[in-house]
C-alpha positions as CSV (number, residue, x, y, z in Angstrom):
1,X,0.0,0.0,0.0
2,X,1.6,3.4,-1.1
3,X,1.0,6.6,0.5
4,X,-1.9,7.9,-1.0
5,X,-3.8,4.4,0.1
6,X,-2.7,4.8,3.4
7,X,-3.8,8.4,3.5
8,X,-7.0,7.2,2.1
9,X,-7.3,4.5,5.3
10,X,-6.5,7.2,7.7
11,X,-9.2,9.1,6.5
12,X,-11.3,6.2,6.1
13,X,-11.1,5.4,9.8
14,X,-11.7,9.0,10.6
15,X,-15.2,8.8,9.2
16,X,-14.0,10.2,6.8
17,X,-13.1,13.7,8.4
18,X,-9.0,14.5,8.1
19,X,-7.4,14.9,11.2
20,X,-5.7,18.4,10.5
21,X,-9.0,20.7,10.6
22,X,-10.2,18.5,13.7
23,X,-6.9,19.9,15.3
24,X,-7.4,22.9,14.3
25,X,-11.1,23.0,15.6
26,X,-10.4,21.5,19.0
27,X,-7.3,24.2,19.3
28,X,-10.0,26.7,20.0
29,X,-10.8,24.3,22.7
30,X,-7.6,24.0,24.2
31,X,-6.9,28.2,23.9
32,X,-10.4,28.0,25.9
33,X,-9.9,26.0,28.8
34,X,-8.3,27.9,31.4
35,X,-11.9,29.8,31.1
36,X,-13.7,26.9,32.5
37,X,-15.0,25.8,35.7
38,X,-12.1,23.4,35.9
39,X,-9.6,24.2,33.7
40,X,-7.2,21.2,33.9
41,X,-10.8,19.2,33.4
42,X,-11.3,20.4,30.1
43,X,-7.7,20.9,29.2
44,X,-6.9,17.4,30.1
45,X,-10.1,15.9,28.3
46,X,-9.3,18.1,25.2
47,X,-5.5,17.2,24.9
48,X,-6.0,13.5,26.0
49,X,-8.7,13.2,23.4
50,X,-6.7,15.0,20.7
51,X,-3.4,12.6,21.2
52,X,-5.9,9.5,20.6
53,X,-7.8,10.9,17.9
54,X,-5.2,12.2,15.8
55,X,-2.9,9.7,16.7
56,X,-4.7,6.5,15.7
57,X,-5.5,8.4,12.2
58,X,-1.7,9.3,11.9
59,X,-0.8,5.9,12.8
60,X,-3.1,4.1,10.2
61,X,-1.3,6.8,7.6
62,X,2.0,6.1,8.6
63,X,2.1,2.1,9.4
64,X,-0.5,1.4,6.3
65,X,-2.5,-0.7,9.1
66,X,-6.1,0.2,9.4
67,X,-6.0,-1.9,12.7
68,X,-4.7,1.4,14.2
69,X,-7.5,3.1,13.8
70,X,-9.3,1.3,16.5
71,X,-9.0,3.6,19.5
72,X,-9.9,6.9,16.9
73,X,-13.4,6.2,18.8
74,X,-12.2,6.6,22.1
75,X,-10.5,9.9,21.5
76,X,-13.4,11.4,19.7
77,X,-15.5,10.5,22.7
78,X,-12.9,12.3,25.2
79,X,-13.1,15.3,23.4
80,X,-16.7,15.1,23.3
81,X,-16.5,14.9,26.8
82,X,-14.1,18.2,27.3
83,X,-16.4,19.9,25.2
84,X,-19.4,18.8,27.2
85,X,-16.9,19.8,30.4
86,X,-16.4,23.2,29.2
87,X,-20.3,24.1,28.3
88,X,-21.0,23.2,32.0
């Protein structure tokens, strides 16, 4: 598999959504934090949830082994939950 197919599995276990602008959105996120309730909450939800996201779609790019996309899930549901953290 060359690099284009293993960009094309990283996106594909992304749902289909490229991890770049997702780091980009959830940056606003992070720059937000420290105006939460509990900061280190949020900020730890946000960066915790970023590092497994973007790293299970980086890692499917890079090894060209959609088995690395299976915690992508996980981190998308952390940063659900810092976003959830920071509305409250």
């Amino acid at each position: 598999m060359g690099w284009r197919a293993g960009r094309r599995a990283a996106l594909t276990a992304a749902g289909n959504n490229p991890p770049r602008p997702l780091q980009l959105t959830h940056a606003a996120l992070l720059a937000a934090s420290p105006l939460a309730r509990r900061p280190a909450l949020v900020g730890g939800l946000a960066a915790a949830g970023t590092a497994v996201f973007c790293g299970a779609c980086y890692a499917v790019a890079l090894a060209e082994d959609r088995s690395f996309g299976a915690p992508a899930p996980v981190g998308g549901a952390l940063m659900i939950a810092a976003w959830a953290a920071l509305a409250l």
